[in-house]
PDB file with one MODEL, atoms N, CA, C and O in Angstrom:
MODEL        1
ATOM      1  N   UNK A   1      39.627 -25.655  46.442  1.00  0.00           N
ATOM      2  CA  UNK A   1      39.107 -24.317  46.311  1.00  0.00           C
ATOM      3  C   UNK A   1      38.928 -24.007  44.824  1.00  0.00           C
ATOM      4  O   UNK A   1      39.833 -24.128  43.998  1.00  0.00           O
ATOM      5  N   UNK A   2      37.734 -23.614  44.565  1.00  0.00           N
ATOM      6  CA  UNK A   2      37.235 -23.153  43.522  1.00  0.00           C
ATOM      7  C   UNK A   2      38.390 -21.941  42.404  1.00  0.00           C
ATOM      8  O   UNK A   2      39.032 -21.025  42.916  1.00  0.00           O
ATOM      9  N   UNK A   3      38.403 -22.216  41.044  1.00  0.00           N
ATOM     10  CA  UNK A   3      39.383 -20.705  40.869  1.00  0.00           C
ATOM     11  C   UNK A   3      38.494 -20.684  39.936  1.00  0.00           C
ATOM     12  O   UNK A   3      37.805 -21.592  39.473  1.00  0.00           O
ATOM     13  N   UNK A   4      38.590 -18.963  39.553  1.00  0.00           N
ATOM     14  CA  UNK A   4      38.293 -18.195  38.304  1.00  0.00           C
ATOM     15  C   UNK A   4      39.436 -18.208  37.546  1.00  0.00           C
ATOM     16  O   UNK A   4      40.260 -17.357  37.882  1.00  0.00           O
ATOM     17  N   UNK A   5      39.716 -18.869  36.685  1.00  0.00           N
ATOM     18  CA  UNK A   5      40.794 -18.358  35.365  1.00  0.00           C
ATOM     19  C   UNK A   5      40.849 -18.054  34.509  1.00  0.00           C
ATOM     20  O   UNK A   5      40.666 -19.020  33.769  1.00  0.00           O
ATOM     21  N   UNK A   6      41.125 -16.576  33.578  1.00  0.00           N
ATOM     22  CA  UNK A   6      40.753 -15.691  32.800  1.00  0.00           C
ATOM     23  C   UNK A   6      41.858 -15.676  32.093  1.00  0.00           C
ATOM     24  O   UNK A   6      42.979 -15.726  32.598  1.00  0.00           O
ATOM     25  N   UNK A   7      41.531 -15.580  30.393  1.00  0.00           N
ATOM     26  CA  UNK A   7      42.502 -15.844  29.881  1.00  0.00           C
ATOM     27  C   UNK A   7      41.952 -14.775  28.539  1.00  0.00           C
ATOM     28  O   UNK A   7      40.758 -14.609  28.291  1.00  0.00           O
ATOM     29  N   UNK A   8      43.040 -14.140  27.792  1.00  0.00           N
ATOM     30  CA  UNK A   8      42.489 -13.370  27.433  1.00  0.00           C
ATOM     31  C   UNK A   8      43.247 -13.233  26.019  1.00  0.00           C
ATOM     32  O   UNK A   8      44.422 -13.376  26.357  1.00  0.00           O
ATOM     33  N   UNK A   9      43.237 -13.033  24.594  1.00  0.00           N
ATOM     34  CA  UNK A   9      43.794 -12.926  23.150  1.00  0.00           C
ATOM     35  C   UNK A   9      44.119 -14.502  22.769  1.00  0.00           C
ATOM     36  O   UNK A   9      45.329 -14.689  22.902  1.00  0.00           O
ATOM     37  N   UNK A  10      43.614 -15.377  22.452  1.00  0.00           N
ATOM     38  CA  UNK A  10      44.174 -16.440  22.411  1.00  0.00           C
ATOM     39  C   UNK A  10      44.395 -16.589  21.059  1.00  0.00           C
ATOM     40  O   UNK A  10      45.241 -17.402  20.687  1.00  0.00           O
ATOM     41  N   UNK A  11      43.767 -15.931  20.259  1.00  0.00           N
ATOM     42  CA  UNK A  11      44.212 -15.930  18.713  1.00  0.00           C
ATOM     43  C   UNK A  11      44.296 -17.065  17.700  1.00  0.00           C
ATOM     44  O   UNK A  11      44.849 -17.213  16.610  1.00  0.00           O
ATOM     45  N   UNK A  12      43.465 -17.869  18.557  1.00  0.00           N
ATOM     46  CA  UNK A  12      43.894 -19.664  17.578  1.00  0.00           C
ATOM     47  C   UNK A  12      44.861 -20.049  17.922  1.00  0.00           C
ATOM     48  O   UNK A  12      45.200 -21.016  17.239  1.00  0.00           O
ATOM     49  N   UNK A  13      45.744 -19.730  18.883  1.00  0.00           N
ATOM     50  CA  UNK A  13      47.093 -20.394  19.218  1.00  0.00           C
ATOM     51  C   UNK A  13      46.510 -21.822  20.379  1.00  0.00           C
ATOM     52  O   UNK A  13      46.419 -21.900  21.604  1.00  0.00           O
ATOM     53  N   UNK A  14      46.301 -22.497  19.586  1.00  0.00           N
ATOM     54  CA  UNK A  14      45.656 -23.744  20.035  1.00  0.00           C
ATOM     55  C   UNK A  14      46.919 -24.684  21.269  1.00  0.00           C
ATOM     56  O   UNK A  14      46.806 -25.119  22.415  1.00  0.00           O
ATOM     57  N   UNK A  15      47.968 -24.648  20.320  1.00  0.00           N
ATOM     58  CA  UNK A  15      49.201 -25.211  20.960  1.00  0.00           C
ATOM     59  C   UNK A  15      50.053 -24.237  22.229  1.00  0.00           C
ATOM     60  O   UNK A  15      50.940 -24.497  23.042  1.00  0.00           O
ATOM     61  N   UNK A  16      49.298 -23.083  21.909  1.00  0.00           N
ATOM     62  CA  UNK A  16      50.203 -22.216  23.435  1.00  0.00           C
ATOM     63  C   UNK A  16      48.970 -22.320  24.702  1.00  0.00           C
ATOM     64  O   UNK A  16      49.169 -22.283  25.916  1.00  0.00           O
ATOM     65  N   UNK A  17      47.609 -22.465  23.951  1.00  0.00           N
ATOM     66  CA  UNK A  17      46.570 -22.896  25.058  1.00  0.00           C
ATOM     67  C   UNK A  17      46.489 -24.264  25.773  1.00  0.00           C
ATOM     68  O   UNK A  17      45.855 -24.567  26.784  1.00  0.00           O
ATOM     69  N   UNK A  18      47.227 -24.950  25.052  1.00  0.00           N
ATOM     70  CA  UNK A  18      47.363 -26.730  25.546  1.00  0.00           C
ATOM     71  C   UNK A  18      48.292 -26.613  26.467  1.00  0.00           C
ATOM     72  O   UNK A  18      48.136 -27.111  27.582  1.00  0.00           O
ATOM     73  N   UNK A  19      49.770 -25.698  26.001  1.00  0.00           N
ATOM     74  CA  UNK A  19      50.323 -25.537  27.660  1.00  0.00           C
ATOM     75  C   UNK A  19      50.108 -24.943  28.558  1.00  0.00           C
ATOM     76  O   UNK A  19      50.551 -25.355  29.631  1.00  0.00           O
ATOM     77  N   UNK A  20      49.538 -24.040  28.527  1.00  0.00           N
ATOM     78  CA  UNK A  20      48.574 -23.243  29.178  1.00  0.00           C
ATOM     79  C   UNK A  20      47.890 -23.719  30.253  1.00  0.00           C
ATOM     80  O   UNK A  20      48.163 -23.505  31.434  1.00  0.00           O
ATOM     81  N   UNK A  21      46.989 -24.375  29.816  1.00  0.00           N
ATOM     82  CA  UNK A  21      45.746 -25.363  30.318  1.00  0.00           C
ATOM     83  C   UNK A  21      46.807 -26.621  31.204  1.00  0.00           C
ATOM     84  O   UNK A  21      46.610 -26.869  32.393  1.00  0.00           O
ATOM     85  N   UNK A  22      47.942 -27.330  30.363  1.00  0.00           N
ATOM     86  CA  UNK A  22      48.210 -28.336  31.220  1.00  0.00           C
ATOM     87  C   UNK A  22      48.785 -27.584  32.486  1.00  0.00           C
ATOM     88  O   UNK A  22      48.479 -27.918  33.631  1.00  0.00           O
ATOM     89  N   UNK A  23      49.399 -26.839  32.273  1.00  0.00           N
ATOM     90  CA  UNK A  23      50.618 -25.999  33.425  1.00  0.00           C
ATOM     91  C   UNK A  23      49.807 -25.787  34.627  1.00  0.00           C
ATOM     92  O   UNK A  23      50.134 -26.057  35.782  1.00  0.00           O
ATOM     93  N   UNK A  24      48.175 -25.021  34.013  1.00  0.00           N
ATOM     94  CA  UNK A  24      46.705 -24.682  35.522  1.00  0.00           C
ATOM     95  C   UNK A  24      45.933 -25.705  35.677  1.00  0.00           C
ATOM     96  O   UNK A  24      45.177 -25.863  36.636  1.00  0.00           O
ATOM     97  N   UNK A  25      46.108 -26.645  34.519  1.00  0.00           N
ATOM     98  CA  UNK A  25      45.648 -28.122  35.537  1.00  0.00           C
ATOM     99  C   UNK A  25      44.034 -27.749  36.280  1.00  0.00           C
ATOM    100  O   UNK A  25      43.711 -27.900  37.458  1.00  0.00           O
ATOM    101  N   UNK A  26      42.931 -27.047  34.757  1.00  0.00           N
ATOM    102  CA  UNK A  26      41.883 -26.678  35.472  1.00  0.00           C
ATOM    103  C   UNK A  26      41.076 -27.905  35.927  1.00  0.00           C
ATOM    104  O   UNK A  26      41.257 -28.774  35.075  1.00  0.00           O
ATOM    105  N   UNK A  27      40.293 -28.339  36.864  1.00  0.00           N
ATOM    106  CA  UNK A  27      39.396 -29.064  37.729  1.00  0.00           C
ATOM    107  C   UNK A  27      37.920 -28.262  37.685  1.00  0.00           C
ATOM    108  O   UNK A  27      37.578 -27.098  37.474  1.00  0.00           O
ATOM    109  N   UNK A  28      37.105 -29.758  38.059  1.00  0.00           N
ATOM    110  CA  UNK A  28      35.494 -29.311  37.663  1.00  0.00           C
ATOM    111  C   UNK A  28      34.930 -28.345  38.536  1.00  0.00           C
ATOM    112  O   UNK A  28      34.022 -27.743  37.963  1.00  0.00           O
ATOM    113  N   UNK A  29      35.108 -27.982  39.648  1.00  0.00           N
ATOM    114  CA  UNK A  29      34.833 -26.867  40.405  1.00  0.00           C
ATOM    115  C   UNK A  29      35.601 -25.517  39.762  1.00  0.00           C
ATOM    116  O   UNK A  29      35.211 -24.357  39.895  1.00  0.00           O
ATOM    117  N   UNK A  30      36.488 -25.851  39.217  1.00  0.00           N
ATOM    118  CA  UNK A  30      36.888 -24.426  38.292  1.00  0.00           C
ATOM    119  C   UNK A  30      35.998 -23.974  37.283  1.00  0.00           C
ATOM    120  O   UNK A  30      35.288 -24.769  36.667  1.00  0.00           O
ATOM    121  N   UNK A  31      35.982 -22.293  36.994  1.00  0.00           N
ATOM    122  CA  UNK A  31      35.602 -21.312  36.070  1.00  0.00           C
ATOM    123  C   UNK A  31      36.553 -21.291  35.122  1.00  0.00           C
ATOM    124  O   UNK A  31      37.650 -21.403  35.669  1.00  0.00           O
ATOM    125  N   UNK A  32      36.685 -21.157  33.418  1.00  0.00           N
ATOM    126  CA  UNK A  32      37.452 -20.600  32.536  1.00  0.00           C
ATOM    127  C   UNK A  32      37.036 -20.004  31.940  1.00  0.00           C
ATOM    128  O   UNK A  32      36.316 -20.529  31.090  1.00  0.00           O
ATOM    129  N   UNK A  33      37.163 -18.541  31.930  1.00  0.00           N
ATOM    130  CA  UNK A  33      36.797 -17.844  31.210  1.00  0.00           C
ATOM    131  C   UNK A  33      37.459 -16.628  29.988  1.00  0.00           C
ATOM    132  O   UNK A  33      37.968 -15.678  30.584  1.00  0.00           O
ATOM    133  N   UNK A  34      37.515 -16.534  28.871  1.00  0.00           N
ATOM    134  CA  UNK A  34      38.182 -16.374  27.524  1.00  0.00           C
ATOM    135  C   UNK A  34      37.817 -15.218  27.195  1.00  0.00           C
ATOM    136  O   UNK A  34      36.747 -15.288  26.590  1.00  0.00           O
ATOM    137  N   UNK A  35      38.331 -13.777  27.341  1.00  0.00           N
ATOM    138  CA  UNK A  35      37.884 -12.781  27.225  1.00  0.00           C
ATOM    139  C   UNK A  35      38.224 -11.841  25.767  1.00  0.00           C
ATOM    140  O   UNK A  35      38.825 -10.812  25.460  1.00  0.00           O
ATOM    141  N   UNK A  36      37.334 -13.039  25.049  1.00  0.00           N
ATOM    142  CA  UNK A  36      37.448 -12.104  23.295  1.00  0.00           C
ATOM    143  C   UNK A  36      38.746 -13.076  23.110  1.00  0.00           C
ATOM    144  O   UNK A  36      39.530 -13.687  23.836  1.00  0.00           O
ATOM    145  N   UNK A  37      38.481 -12.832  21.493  1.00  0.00           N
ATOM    146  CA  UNK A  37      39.675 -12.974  20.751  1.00  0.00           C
ATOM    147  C   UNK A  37      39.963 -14.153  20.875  1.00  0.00           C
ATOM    148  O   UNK A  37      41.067 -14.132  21.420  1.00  0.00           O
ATOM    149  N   UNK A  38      39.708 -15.052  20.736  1.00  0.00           N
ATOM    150  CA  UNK A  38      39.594 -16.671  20.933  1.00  0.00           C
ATOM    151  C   UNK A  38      39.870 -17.051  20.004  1.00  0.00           C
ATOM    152  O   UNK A  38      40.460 -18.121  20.155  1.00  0.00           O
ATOM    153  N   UNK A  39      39.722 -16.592  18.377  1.00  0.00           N
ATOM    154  CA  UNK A  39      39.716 -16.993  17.147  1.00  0.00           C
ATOM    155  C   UNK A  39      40.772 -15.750  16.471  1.00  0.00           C
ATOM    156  O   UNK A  39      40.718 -14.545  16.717  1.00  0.00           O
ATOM    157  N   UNK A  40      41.667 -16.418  15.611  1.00  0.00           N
ATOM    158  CA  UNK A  40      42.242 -15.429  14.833  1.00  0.00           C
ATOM    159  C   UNK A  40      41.281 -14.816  13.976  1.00  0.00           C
ATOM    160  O   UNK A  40      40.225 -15.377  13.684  1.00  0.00           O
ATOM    161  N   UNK A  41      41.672 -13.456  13.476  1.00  0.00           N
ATOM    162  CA  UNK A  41      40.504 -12.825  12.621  1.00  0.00           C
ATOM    163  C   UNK A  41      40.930 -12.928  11.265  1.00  0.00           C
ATOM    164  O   UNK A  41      40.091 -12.460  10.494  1.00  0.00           O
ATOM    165  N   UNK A  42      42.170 -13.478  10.595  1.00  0.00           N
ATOM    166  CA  UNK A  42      42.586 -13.847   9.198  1.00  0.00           C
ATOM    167  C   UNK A  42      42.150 -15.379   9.355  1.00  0.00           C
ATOM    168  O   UNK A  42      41.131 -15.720   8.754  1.00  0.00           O
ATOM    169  N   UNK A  43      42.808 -16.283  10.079  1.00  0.00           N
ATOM    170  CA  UNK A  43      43.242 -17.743   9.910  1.00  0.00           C
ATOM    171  C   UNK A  43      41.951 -18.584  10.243  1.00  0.00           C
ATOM    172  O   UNK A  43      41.699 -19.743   9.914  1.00  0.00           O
ATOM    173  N   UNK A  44      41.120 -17.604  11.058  1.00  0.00           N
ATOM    174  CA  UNK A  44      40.346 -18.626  12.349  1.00  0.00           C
ATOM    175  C   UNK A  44      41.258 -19.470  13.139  1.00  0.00           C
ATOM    176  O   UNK A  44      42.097 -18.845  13.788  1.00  0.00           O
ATOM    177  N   UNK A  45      41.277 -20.793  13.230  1.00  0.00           N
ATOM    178  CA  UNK A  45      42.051 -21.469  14.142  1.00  0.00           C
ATOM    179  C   UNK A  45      40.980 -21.532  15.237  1.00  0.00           C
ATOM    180  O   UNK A  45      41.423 -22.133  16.215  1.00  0.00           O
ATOM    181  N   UNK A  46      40.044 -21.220  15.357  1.00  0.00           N
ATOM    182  CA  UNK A  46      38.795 -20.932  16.290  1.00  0.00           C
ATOM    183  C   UNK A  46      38.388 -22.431  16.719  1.00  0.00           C
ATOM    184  O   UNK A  46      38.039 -22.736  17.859  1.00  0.00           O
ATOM    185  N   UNK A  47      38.475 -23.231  15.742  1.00  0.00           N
ATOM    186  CA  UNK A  47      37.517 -24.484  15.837  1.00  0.00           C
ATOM    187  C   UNK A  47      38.318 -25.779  16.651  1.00  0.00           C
ATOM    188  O   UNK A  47      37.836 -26.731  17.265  1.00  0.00           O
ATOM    189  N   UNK A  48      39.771 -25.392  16.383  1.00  0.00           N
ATOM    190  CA  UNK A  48      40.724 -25.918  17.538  1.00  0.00           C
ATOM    191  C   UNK A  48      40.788 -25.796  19.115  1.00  0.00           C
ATOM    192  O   UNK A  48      40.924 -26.515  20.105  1.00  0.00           O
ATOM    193  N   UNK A  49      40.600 -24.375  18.750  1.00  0.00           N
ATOM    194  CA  UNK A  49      40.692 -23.846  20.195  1.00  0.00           C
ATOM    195  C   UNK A  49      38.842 -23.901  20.914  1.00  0.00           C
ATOM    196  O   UNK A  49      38.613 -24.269  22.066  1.00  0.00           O
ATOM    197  N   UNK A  50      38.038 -23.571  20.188  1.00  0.00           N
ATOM    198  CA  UNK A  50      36.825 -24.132  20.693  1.00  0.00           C
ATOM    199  C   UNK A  50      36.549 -25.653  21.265  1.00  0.00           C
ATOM    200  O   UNK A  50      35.921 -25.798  22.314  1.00  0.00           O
ATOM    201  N   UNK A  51      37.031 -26.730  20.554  1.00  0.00           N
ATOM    202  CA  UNK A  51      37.353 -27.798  20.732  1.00  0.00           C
ATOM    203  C   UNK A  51      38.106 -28.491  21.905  1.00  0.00           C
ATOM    204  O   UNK A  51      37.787 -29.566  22.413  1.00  0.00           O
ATOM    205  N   UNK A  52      39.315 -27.584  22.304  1.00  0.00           N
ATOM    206  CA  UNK A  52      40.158 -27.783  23.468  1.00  0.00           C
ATOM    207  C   UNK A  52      39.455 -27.122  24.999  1.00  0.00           C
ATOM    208  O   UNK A  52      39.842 -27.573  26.077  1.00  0.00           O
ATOM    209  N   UNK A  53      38.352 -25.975  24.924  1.00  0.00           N
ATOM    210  CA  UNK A  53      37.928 -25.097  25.555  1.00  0.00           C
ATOM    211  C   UNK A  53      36.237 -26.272  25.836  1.00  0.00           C
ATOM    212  O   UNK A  53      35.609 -26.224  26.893  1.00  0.00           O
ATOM    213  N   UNK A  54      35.801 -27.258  24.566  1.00  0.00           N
ATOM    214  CA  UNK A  54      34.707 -27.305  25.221  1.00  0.00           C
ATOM    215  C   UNK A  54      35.111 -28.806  25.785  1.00  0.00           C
ATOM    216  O   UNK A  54      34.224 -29.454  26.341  1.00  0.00           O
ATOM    217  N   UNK A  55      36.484 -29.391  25.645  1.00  0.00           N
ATOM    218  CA  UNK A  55      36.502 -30.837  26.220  1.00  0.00           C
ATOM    219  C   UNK A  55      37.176 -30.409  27.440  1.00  0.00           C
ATOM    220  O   UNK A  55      37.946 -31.260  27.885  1.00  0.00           O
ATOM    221  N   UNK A  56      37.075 -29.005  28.298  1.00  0.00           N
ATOM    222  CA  UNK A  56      37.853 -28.866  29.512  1.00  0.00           C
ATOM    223  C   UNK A  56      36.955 -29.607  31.185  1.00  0.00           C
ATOM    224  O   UNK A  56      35.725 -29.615  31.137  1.00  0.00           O
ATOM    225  N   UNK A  57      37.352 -29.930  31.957  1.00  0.00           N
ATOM    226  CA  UNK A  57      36.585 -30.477  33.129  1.00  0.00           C
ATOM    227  C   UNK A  57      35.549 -29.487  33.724  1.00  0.00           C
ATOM    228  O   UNK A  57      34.621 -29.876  34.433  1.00  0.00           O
ATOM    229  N   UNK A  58      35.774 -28.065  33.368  1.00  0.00           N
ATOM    230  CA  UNK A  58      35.304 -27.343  34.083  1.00  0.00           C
ATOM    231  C   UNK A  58      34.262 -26.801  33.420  1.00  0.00           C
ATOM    232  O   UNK A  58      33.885 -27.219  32.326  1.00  0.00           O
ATOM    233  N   UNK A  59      33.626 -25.644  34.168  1.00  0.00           N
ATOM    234  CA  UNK A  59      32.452 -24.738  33.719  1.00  0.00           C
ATOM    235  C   UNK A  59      33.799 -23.498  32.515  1.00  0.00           C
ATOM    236  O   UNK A  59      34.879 -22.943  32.716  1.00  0.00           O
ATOM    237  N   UNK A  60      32.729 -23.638  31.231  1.00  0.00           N
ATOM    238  CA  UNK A  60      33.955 -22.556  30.379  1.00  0.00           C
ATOM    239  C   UNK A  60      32.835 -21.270  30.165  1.00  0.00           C
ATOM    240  O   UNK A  60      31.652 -21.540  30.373  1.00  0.00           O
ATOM    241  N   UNK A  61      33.123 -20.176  29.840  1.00  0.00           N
ATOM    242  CA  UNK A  61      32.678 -19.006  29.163  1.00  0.00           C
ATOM    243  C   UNK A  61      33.746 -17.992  28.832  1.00  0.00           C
ATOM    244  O   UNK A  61      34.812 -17.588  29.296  1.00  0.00           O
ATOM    245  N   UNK A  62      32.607 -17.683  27.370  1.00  0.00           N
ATOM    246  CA  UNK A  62      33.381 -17.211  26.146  1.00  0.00           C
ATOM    247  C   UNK A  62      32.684 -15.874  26.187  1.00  0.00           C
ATOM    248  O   UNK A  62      31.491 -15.714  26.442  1.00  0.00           O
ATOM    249  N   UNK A  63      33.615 -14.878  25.891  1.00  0.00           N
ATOM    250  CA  UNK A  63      33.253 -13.421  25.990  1.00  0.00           C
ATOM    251  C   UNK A  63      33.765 -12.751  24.731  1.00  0.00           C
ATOM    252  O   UNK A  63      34.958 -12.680  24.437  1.00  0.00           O
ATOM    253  N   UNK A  64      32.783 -12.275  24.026  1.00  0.00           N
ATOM    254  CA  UNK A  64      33.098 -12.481  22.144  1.00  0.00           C
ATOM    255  C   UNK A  64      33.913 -10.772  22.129  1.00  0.00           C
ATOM    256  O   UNK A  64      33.712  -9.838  22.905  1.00  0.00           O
ATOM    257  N   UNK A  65      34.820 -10.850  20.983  1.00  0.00           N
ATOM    258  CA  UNK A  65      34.977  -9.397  21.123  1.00  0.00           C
ATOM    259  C   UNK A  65      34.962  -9.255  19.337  1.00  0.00           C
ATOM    260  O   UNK A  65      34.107  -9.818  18.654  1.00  0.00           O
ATOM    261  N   UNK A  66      35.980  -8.470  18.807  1.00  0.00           N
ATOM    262  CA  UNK A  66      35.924  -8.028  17.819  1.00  0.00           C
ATOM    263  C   UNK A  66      36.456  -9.071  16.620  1.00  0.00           C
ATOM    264  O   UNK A  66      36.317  -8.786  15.431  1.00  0.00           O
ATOM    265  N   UNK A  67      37.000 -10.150  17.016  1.00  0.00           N
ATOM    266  CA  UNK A  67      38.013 -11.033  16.143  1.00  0.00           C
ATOM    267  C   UNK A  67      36.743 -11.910  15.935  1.00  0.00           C
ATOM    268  O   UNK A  67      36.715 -12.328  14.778  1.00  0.00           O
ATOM    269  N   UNK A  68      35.329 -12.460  16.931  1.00  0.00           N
ATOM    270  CA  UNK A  68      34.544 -13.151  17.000  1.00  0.00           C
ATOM    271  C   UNK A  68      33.310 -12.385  15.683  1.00  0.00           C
ATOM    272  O   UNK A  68      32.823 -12.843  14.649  1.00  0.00           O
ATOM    273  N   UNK A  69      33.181 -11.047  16.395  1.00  0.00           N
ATOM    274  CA  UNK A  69      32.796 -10.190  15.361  1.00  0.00           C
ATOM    275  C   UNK A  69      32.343 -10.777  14.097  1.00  0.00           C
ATOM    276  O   UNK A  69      31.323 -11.310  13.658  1.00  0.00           O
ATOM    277  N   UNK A  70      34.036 -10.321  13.509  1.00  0.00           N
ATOM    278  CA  UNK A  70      34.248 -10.558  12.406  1.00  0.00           C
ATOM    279  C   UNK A  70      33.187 -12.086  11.371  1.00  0.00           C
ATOM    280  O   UNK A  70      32.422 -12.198  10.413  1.00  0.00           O
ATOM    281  N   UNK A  71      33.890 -12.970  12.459  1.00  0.00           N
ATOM    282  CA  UNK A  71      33.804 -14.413  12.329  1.00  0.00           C
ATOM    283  C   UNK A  71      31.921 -14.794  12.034  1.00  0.00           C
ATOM    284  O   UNK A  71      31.501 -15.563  11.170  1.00  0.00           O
ATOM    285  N   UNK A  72      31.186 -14.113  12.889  1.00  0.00           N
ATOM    286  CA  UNK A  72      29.652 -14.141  12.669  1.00  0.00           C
ATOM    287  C   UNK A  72      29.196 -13.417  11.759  1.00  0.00           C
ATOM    288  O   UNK A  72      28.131 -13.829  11.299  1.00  0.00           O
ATOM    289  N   UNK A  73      29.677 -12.292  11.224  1.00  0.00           N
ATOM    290  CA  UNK A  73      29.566 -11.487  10.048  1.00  0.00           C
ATOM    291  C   UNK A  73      30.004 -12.348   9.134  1.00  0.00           C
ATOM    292  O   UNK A  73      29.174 -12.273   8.228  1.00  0.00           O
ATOM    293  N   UNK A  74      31.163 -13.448   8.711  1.00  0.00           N
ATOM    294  CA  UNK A  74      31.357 -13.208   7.216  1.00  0.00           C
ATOM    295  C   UNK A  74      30.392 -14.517   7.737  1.00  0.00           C
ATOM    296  O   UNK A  74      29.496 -14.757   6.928  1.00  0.00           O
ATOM    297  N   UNK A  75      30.401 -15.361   8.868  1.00  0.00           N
ATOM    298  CA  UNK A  75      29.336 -16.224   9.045  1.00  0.00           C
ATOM    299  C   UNK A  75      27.929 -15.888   8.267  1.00  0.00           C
ATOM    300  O   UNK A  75      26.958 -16.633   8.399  1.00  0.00           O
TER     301      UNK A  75
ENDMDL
END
């Protein structure tokens, strides 16, 4: 059975998303979806956690909020 799993402030915490991810054990019929805040808004840490998010089995989407913001602005 298919899941939606929504995950939401991840802040660059790359290493609390790796247990995260192993613990839900997402599969290719799974959704992950990241609601904002994916990237710290001082550190980034973004490119870790983008990295772990785009080698997942499943379908991923990213839902930008204000920390992403930032990140395309000083972009």
């Amino acid at each position: 059975m298919a899941r939606t799993i929504i995950v939401g402030d991840i802040h660059g915490c790359w290493e609390t998303l790796v247990q995260l991810i192993e613990k839900l054990n997402p599969q290719s019929e799974d959704t992950f979806i990241s609601l904002g805040d994916t990237m710290h808004k001082r550190t980034g840490g973004g490119s870790s956690v983008v990295a772990i998010l785009r080698d997942l089995p499943c379908k991923v989407r990213l839902i930008f909020a204000n920390h992403e913001d930032k990140h395309i602005r000083w972009y």
